[in-house]
N, CA and C of each residue as an Amber inpcrd file, in Angstrom:
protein
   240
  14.0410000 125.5270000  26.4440000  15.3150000 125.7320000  25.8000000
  15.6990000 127.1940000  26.0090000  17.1970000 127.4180000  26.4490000
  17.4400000 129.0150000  26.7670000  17.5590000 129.4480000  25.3440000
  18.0500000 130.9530000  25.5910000  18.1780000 131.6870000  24.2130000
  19.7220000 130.9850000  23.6430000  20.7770000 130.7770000  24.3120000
  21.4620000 130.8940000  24.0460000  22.0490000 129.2030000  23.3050000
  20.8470000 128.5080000  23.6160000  20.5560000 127.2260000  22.8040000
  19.9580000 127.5680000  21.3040000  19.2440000 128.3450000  21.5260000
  18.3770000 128.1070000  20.4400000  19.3380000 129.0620000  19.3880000
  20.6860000 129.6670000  19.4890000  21.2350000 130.9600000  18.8360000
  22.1730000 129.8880000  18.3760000  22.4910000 129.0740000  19.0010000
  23.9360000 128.1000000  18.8200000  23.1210000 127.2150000  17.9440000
  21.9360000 126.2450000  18.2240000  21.0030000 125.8330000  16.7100000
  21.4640000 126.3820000  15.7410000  20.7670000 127.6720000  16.0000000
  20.6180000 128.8460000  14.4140000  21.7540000 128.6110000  13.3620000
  23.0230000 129.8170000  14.5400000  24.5530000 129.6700000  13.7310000
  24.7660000 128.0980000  13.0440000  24.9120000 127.2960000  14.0580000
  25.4310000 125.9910000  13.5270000  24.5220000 125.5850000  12.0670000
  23.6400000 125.8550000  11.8440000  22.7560000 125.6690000  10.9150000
  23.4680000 125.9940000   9.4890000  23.4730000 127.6520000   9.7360000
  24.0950000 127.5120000   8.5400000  25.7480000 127.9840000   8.3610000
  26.8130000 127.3300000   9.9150000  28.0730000 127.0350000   9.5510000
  28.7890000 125.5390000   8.7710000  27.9910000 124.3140000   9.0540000
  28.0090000 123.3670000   8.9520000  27.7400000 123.0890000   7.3870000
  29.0660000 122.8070000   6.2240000  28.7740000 122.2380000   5.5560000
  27.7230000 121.0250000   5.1630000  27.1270000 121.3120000   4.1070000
  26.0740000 120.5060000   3.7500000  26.4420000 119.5250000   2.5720000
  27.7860000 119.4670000   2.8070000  28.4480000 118.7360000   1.3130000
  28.2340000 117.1140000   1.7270000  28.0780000 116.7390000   2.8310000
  27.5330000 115.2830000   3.2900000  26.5320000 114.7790000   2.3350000
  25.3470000 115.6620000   2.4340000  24.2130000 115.4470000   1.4920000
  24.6140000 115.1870000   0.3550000  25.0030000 116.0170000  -0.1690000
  25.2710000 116.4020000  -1.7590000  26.4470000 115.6630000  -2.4030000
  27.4290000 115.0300000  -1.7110000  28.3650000 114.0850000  -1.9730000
  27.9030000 112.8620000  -2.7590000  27.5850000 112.4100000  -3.8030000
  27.0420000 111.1060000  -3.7910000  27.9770000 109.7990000  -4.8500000
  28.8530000 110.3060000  -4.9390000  30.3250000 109.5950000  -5.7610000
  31.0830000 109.9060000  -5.9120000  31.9300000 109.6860000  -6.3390000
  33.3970000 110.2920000  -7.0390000  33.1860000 111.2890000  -8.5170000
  34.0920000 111.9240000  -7.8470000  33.8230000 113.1290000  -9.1590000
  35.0350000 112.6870000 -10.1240000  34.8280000 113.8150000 -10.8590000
  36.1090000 114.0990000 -12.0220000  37.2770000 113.9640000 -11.4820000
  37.6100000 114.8250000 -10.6640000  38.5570000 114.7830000 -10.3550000
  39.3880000 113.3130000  -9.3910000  38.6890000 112.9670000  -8.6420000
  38.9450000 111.8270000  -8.0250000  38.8850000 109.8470000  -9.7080000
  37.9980000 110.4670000 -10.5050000  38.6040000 109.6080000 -11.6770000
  39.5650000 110.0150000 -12.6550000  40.2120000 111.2710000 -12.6410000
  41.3130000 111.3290000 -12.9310000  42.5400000 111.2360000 -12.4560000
  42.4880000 111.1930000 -11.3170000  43.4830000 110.9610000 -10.3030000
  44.0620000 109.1470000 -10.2740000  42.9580000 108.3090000 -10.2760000
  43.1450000 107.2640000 -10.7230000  43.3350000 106.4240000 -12.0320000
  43.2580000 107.7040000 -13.0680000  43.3350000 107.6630000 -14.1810000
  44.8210000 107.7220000 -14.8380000  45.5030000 108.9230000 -13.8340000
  46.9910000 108.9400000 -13.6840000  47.4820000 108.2920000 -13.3030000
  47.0050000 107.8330000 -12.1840000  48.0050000 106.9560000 -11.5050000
  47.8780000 105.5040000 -12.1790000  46.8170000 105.1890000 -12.7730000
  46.8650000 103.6870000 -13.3220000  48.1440000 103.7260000 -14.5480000
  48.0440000 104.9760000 -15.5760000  48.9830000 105.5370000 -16.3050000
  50.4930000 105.0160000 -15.7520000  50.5140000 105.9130000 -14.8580000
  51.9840000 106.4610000 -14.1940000  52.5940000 104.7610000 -14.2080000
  51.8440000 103.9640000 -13.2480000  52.1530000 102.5340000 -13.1100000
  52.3420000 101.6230000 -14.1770000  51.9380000 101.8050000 -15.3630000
  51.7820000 101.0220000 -16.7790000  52.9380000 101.7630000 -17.2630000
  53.6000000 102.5220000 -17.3130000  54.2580000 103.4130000 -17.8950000
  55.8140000 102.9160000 -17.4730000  55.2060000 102.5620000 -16.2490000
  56.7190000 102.4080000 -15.1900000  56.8790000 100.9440000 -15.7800000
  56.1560000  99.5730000 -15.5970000  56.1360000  98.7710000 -15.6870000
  56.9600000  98.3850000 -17.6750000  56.1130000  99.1310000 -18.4960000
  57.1450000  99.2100000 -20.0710000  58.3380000  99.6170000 -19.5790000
  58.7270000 100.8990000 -19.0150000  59.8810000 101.7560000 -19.1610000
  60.9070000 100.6240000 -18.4040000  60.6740000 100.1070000 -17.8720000
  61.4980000  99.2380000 -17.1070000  61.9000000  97.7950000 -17.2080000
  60.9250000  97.6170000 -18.7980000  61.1140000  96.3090000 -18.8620000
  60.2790000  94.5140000 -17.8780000  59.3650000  95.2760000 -16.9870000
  58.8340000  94.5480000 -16.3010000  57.8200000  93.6820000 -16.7120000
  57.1050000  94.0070000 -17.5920000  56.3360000  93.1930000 -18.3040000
  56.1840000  91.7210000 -19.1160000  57.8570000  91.4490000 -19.1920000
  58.2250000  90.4610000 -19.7870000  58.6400000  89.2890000 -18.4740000
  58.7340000  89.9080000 -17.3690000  59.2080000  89.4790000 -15.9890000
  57.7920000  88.9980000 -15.6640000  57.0660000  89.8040000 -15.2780000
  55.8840000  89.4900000 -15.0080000  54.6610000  88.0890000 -15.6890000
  54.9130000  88.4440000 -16.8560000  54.3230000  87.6330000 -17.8240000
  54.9820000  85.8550000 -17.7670000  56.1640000  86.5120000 -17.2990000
  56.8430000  85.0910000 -17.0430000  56.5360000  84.1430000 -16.0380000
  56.3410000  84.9100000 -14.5590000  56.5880000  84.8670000 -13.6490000
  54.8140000  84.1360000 -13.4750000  54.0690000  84.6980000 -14.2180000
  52.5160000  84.5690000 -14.1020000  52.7120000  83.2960000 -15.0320000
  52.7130000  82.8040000 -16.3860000  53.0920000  81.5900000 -16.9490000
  53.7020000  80.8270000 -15.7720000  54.9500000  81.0200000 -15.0220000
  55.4130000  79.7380000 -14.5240000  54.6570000  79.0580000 -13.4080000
  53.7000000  80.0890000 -12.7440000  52.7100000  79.6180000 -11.6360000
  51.3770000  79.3510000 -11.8310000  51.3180000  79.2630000 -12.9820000
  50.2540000  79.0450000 -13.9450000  50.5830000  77.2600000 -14.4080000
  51.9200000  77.0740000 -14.4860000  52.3430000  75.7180000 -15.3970000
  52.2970000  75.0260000 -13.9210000  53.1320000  75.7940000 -12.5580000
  53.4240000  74.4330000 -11.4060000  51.8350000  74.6030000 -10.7430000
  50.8610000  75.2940000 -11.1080000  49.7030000  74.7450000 -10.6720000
  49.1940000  73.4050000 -11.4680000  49.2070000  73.5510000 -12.5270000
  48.5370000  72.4700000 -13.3950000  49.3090000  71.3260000 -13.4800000
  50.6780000  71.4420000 -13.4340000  51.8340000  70.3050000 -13.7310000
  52.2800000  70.0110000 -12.0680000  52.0940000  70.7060000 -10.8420000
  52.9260000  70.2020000  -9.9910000  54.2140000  71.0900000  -9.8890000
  54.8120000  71.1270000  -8.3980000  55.7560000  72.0120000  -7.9560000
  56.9110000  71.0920000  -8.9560000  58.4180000  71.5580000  -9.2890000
  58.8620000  70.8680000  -9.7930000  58.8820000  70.3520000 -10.9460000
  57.9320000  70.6130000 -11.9140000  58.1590000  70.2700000 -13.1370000
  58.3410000  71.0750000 -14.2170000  59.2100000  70.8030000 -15.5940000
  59.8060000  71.4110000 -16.3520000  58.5020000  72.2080000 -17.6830000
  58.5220000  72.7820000 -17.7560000  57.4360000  73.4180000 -18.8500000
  57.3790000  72.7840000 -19.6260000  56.2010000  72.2140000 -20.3310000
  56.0850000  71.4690000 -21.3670000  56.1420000  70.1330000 -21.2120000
  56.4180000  69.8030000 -20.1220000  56.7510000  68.4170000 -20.2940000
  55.3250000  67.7650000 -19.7070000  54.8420000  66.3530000 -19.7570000
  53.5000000  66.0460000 -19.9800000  52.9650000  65.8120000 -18.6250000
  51.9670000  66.1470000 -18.0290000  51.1730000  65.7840000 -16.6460000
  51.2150000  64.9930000 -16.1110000  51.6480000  64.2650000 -14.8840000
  51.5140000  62.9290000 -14.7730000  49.8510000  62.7790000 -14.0880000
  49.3060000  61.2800000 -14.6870000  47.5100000  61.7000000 -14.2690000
  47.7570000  60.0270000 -14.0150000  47.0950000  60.2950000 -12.4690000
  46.9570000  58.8860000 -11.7190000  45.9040000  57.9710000 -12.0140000
């Protein structure tokens, strides 16, 4: 190995972050970030009234799974 291998080893040694190692989850900051943003989205969803849309929208595909495309809420299953 020349010198000028073994100097480029050396440097690189200790230019090369070692945060690979030492990384081993999500920090604070990366669970607050999702902490906001789950916020920000719940926030939007009240402020806007969407929740009542939604809730609806989840009930009615909830009823034409169990009742069949086409049928009126509440009204009784037909069972063959």
């Amino acid at each position: 190995m020349n010198s000028l291998t073994k100097l480029w080893v050396t440097l690189s040694a200790f230019v090369v972050p070692k945060s690979e190692k030492d990384d081993r989850g999500a920090g604070i900051v990366e669970y607050a970030a999702i902490l906001i943003l789950v916020a920000a989205i719940a926030a939007a969803v009240f402020s806007l009234g969407l929740a009542q849309r939604i809730s609806d929208g989840i009930g009615a595909a909830i009823t034409e799974i169990l009742q069949g495309p086409g049928s009126q809420p509440g009204a009784p299953s037909e069972t063959p």
